[in-house]
C-alpha positions in Angstrom: -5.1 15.4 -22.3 -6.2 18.8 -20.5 -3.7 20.8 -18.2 -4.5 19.1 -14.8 -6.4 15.8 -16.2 -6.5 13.7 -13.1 -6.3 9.4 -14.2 -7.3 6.8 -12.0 -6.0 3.7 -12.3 -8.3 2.6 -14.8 -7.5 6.0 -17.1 -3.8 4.5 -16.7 -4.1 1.1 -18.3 -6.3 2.4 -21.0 -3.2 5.0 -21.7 -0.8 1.8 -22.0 -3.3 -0.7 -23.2 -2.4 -3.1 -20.2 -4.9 -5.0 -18.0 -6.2 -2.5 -14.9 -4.2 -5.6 -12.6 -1.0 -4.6 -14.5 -1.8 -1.0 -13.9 -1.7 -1.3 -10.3 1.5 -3.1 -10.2 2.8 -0.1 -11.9 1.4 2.3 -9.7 2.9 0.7 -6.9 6.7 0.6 -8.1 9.0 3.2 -6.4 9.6 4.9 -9.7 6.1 5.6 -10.2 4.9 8.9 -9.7 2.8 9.5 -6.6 -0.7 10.4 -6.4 -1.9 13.6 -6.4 -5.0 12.4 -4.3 -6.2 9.7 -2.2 -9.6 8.4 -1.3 -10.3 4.9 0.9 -10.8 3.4 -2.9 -8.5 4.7 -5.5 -6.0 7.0 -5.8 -5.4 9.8 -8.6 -2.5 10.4 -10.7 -1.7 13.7 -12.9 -1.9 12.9 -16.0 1.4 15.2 -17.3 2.9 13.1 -14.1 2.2 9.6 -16.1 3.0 10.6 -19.3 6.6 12.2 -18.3 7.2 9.1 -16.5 6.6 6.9 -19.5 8.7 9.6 -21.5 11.6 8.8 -19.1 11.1 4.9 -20.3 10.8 3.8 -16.8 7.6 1.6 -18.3 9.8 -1.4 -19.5 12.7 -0.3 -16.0 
């Protein structure tokens, strides 16, 4: 993971090895972090975001 690696949701259920479905649940949760960027089809999450979330151990929360 490079310094400012942008994941969609598909990048983020790869990362935890879930179904793209589960990844959205995920990325809707109030824990989550936000995205970084928005278009009218996806969203983008920084990746350093994601992973210090999971470091937290908000995944199983």
């Amino acid at each position: 993971m490079a310094e400012g690696d942008l994941w969609t949701t598909a990048d983020i259920a790869r990362r935890l090895a879930i179904s793209t479905e589960r990844a959205r649940r995920l990325c809707q949760r109030a824990d989550f972090p936000r995205p970084v960027e928005s278009a009218p089809f996806f969203d983008l999450w920084r990746a350093s975001d994601v992973e210090a979330w999971l470091v937290e151990g908000r995944l199983d929360g």
